[in-house]
C-alpha positions in Angstrom: -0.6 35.2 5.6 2.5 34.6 3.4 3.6 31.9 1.1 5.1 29.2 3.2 8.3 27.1 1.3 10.5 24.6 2.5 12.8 22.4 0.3 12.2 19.5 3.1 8.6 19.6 1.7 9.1 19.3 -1.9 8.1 17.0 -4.4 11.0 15.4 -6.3 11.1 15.3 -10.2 12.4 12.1 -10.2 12.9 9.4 -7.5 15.0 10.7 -4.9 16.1 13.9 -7.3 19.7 13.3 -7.2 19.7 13.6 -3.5 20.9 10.2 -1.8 19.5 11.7 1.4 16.1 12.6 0.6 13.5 9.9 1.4 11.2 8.1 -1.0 8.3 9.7 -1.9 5.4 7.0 -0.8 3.8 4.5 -3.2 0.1 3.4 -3.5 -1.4 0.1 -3.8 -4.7 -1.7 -4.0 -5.4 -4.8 -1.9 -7.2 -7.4 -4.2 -8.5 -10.3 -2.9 -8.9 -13.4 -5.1 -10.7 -15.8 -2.9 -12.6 -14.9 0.8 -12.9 -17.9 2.5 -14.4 -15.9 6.0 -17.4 -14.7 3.6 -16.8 -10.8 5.0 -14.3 -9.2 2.7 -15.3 -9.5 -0.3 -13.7 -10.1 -3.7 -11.6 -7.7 -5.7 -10.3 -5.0 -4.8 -11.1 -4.4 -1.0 -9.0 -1.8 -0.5 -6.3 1.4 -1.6 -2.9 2.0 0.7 0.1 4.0 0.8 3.3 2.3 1.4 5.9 4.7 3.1 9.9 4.7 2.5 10.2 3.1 6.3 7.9 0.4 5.2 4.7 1.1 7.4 1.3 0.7 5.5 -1.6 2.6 5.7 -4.1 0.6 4.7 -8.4 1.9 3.9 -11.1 -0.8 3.5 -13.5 -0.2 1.2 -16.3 -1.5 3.4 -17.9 -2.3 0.3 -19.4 -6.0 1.9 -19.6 -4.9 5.4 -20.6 -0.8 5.3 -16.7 -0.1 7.4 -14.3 1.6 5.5 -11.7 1.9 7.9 -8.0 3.2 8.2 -5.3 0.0 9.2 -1.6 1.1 9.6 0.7 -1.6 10.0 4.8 -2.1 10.1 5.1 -3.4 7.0 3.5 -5.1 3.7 4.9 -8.4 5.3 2.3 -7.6 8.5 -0.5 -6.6 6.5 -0.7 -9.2 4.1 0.1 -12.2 7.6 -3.1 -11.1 8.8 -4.9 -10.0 5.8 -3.2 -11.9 2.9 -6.0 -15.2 3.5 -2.8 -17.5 2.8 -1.9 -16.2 -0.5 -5.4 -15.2 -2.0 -4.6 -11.9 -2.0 -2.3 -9.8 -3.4 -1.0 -6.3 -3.6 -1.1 -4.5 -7.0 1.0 -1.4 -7.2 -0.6 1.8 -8.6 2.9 3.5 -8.7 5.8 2.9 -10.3 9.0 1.2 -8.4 11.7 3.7 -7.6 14.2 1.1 -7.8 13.6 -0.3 -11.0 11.0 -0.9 -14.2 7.2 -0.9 -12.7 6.0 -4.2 -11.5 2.3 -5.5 -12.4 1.8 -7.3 -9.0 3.3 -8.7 -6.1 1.7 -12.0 -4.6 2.7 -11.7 -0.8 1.7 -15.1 0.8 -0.2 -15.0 4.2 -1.8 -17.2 6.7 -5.2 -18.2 6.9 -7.0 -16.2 9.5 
């Protein structure tokens, strides 16, 4: 079998490599929970995720309290964090940088209680 190359598939240099067009590569993220008032998460960080340039999440538990580490995919960090968030005692910390500006430390992305 031959090499197989496609520009589609490359990896940019930089954010969006001078080409408006080209989508955003995605960005990673832990889930750390600061407080678990249900008892079943856990505290910490309870799971890794991939946010993707048309906002859906791809979100994998840990399972470190409960043995399940499953795969979530939701719309959007909004969704995630309105079920998961625990009414602001979690947040998201971002592993990579922000393609629109200076990396940020942490987003706190308020939620409702479960």
């Amino acid at each position: 079998m031959g090499d197989y190359y496609s520009s589609a598939a490359r990896i940019p240099e930089s954010p969006r490599d001078g080409d408006p067009d080209m989508p955003r590569p995605p960005r990673r993220f832990a889930l750390r929970r600061w407080d678990d008032p249900t008892g079943v998460s856990g505290l910490g960080i309870v799971g890794y995720g991939v946010a993707w340039s048309d906002d859906r999440v791809v979100l994998r538990w840990l399972g470190t309290t409960t043995g399940v580490a499953q795969f979530c995919v939701f719309d959007s960090l909004d969704d995630l964090m309105r079920v998961h968030g625990h009414g602001g005692r979690s947040e998201v910390v971002w592993v990579d940088p922000s393609f629109g500006g200076p990396r940020e430390s942490s987003v706190r992305i308020g939620g409702y209680l479960d």
